[in-house]
C-alpha positions in Angstrom: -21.0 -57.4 40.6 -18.6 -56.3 43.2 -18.4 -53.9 45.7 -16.1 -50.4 45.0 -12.8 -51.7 47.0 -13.0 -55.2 45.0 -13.4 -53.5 41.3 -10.7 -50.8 42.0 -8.2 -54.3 42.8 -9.6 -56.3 40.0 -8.6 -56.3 36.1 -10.6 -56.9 33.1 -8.2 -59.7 32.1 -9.1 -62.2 35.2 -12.7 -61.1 34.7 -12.4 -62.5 31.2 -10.8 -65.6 31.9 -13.1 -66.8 35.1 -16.0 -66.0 32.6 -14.3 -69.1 30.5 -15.8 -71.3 33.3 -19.3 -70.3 33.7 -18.8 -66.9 35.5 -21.8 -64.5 34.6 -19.4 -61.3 33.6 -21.3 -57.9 33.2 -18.1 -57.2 31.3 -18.4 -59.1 28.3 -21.8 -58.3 27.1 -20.3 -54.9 26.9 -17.4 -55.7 25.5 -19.1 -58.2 22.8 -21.3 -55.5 21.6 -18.3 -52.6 21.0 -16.7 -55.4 18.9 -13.7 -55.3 21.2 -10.8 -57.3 20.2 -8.6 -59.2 22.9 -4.6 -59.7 22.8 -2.5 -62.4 24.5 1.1 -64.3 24.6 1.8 -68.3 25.0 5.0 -69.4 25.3 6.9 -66.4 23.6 6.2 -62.7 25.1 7.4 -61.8 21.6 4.7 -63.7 19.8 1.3 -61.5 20.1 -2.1 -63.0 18.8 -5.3 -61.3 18.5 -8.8 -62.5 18.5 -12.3 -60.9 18.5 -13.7 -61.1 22.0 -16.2 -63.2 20.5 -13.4 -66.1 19.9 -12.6 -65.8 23.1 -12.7 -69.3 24.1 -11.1 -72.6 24.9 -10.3 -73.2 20.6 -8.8 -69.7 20.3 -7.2 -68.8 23.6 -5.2 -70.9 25.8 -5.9 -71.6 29.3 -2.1 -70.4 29.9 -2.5 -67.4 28.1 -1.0 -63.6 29.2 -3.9 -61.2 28.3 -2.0 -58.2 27.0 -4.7 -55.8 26.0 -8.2 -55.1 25.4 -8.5 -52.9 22.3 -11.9 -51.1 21.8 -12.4 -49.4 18.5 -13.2 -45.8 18.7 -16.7 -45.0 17.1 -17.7 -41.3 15.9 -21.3 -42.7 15.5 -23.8 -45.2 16.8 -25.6 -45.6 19.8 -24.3 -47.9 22.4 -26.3 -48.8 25.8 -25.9 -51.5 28.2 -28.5 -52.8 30.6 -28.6 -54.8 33.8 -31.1 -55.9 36.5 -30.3 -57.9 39.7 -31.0 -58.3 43.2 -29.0 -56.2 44.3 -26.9 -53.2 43.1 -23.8 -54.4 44.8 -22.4 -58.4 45.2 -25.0 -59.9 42.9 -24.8 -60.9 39.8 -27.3 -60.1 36.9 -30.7 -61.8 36.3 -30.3 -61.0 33.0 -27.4 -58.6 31.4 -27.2 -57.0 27.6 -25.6 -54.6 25.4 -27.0 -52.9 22.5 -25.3 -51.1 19.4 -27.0 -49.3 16.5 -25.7 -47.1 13.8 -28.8 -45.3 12.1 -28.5 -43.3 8.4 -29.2 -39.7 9.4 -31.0 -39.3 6.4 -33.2 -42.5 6.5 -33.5 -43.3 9.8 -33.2 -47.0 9.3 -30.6 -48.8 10.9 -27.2 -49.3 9.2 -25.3 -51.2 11.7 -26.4 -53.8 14.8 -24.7 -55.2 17.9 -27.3 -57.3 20.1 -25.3 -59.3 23.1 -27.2 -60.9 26.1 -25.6 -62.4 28.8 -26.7 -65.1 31.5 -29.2 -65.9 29.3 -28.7 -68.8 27.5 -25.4 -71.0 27.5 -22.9 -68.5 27.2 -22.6 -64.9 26.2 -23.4 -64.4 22.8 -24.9 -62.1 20.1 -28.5 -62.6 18.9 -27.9 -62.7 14.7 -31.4 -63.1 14.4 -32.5 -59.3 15.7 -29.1 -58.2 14.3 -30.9 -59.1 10.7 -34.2 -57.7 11.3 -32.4 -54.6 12.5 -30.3 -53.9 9.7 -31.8 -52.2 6.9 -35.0 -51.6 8.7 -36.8 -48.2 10.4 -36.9 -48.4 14.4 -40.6 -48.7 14.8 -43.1 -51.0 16.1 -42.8 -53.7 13.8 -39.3 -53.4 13.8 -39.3 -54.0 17.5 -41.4 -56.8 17.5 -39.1 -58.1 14.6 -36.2 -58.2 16.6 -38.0 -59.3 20.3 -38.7 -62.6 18.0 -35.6 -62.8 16.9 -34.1 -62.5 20.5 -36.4 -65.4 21.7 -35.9 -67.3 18.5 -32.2 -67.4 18.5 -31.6 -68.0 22.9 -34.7 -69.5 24.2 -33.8 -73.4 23.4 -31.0 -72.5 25.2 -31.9 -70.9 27.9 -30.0 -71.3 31.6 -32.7 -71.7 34.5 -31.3 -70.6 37.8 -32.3 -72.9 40.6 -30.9 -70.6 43.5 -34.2 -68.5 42.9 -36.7 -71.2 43.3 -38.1 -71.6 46.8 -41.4 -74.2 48.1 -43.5 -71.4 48.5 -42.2 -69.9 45.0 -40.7 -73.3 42.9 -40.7 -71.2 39.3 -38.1 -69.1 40.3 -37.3 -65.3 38.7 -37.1 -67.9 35.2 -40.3 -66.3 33.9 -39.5 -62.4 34.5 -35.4 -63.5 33.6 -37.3 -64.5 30.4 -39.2 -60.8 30.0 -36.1 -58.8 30.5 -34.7 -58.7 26.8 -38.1 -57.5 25.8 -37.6 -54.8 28.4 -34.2 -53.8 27.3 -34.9 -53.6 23.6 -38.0 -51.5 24.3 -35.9 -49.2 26.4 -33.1 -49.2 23.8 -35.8 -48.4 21.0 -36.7 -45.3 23.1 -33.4 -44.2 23.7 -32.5 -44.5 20.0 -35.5 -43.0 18.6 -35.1 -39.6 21.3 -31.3 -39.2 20.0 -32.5 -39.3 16.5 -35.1 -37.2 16.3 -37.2 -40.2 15.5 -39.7 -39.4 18.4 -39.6 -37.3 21.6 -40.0 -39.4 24.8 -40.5 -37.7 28.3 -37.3 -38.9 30.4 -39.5 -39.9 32.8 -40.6 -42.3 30.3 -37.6 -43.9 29.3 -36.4 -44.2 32.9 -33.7 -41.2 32.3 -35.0 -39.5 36.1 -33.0 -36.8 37.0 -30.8 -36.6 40.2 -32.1 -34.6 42.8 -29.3 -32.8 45.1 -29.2 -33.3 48.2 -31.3 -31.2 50.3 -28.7 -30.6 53.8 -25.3 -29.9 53.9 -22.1 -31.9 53.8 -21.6 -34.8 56.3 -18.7 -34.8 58.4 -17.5 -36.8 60.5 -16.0 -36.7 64.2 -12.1 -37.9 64.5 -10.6 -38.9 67.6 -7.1 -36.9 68.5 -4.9 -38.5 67.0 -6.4 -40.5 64.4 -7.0 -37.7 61.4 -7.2 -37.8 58.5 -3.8 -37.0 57.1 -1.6 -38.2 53.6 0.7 -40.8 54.9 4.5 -40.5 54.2 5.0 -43.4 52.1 2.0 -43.2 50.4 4.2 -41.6 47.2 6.7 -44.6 47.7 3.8 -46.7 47.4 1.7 -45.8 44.4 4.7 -44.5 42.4 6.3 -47.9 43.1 9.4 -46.2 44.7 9.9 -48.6 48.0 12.2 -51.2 47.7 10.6 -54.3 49.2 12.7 -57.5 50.1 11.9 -59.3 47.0 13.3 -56.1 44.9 16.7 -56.6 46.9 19.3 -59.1 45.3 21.7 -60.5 47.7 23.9 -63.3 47.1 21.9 -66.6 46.9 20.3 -69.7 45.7 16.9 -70.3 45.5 14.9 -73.5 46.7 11.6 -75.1 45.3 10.2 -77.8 47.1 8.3 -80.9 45.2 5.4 -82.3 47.1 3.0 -85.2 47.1 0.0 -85.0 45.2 -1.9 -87.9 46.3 -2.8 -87.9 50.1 -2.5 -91.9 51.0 0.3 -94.6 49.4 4.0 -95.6 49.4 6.4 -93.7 47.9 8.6 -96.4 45.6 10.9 -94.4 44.0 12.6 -90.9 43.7 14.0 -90.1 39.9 15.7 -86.8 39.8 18.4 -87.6 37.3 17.0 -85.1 34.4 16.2 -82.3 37.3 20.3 -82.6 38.1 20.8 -81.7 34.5 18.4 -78.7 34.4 19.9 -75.3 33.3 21.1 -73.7 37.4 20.9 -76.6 39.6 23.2 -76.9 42.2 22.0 -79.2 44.5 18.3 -81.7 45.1 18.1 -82.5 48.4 16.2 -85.6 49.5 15.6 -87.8 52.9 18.8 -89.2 52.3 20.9 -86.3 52.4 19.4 -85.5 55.8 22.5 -85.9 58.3 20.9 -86.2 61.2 17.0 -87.1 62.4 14.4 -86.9 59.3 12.3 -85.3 61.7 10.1 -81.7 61.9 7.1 -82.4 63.9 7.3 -81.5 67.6 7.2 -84.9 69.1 10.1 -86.7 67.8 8.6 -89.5 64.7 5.4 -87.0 64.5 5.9 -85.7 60.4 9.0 -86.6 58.6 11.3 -83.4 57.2 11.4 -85.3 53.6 9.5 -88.8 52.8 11.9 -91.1 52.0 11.6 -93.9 49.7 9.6 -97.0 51.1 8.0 -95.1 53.8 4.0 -94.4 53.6 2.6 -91.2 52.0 0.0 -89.6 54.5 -1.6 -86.4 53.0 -1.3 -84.5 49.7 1.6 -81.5 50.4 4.4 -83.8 52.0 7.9 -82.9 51.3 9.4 -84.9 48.5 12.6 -83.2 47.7 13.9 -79.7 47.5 15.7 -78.5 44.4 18.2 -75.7 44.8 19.2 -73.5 41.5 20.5 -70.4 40.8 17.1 -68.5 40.2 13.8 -69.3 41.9 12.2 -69.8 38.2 15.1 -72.0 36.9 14.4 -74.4 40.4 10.4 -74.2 40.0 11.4 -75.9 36.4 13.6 -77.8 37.2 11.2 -79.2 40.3 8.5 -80.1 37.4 11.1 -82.6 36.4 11.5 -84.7 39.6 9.2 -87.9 38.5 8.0 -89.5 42.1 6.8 -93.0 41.5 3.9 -93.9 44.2 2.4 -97.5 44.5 
């Protein structure tokens, strides 16, 4: 979906857990139909689960979880293709997206083994047991095709997610009718693809869309610097990527660390401060409140503008106000211990 510079920052992992909440991942389709497996930690880093990326979901997998790693079993047969068509090649994601696995008996040529995944199809990402049956056992012909066409409509279309951003006055269906055509297109192209590497039947490339690249007819481009502004390897560029350079944070010095607990409502009266079990957390030194404040409670720049810390009995104003600070020995230890400061609010 995303530009060059965005997927060279991002991870599979976050891609796998926004998908959780409706995102429409190319990646899971993909990774439904190589039977990848997906690893994570809770509360102990020690403590490693694994579940089929299929189970991937809220029952299985924590909201909280650590993805550790994505483990895709090696295959030394099969045919595996993926498929995708959007608006665009770049920042748009997929009218329709799928990923197709087959394992076919040399000997036979009928189908031993079936992966069909579609994704932003119907609700969710899912695999289509329905053309995975008709597949199985059967030759890769017409009336297999049609077989497992049926079965992809049979299985998703009572389920299938209409996409209002398409539909216009002048247009009010939408792209729901072709969205709806494209797993016919994909299975036909996947039939062809499958039948050419098995000998099955010889298809043109031009007629299973595999067009070859034609070089580039001029030279290289290049492009005019200004003096002083080449292009030439910066110094700490080995620092960097090597992870060499010591930043600030990677510096101990002798100190304690603060975490501040703010409101989280943005209008009442602050009753009551309890941080009695915070006091007795594992590193604290020191909460600091309105009431330790020796001089003005005051950090706006007119004097009375914003209160340094709300004090108890005084009015609440916006969400993010300081509550109390809690000082520890270790920033995590104080982020803890903040989570036990209970702020009673009327």
């Amino acid at each position: 979906i995303a530009q060059r510079h965005i997927r060279a920052e991002a991870g599979w992992a976050g891609n796998l857990m926004i998908t959780r909440t409706g995102f429409p991942s190319d990646l899971v389709p993909a990774l439904l139909a190589a039977d990848a497996v997906i690893s994570f930690v809770t509360d102990s880093a020690s403590v490693e689960k694994s579940v089929p990326i299929a189970d991937f979901k809220q029952g299985h997998v924590p909201p909280t979880a650590l993805l550790t790693k994505l483990t895709i079993p090696l295959r030394s047969t099969g045919t595996y293709r993926y498929y995708r068509v959007a608006q665009r090649k770049w920042l748009a994601h997929a009218f329709v997206n799928a990923a197709f696995r087959v394992d076919v008996d040399p000997a036979t040529k009928t189908v031993t083994n079936a992966r069909i995944a579609l994704g932003n199809y119907a609700q969710g990402i899912k695999r289509s047991w329905s053309a995975e049956q008709a597949l199985v056992g059967s030759k890769l012909d017409s009336a297999t095709l049609q077989k497992v066409i049926q079965g992809i409509h049979k299985d998703f279309d009572d389920e299938f997610m209409s996409e209002s951003q398409y539909k216009t006055i002048d247009n009010p269906k939408g792209k729901d009718e072709y969205r709806k055509t494209l797993p016919d297109s994909y299975i036909f192209k996947f039939f062809q693809e499958v039948q050419a590497v098995h000998g099955i039947k010889a298809w043109k490339e031009s007629e299973i869309g595999l067009m070859k690249v034609k070089p580039l007819k001029r030279g290289v481009l290049k492009f005019d610097e200004r003096p002083g502004h080449e292009n030439k390897p910066q110094l700490s560029a080995p620092g960097l990527t090597t992870g060499a350079v010591r930043y600030t944070d990677d510096t101990p010095v002798p100190a304690l660390y603060g975490y501040l607990v703010l409101t989280t409502c943005a209008t009442g009266k602050l009753v009551r401060i309890d941080s009695s079990a915070a006091e007795m957390a594992e590193g604290v030194k020191s909460i600091v409140t309105a009431k330790d404040i020796p001089g003005l409670n005051d950090a706006g720049f007119a004097p009375g503008e914003e209160m340094l810390f709300i004090a108890e009995g005084t009015d609440i104003t916006s969400t993010g106000q300081q509550v109390a600070l809690v000082v520890a020995t270790t920033y995590r230890l104080a982020k803890k211990a903040a989570a036990l400061v209970k702020v009673e609010v009327s």
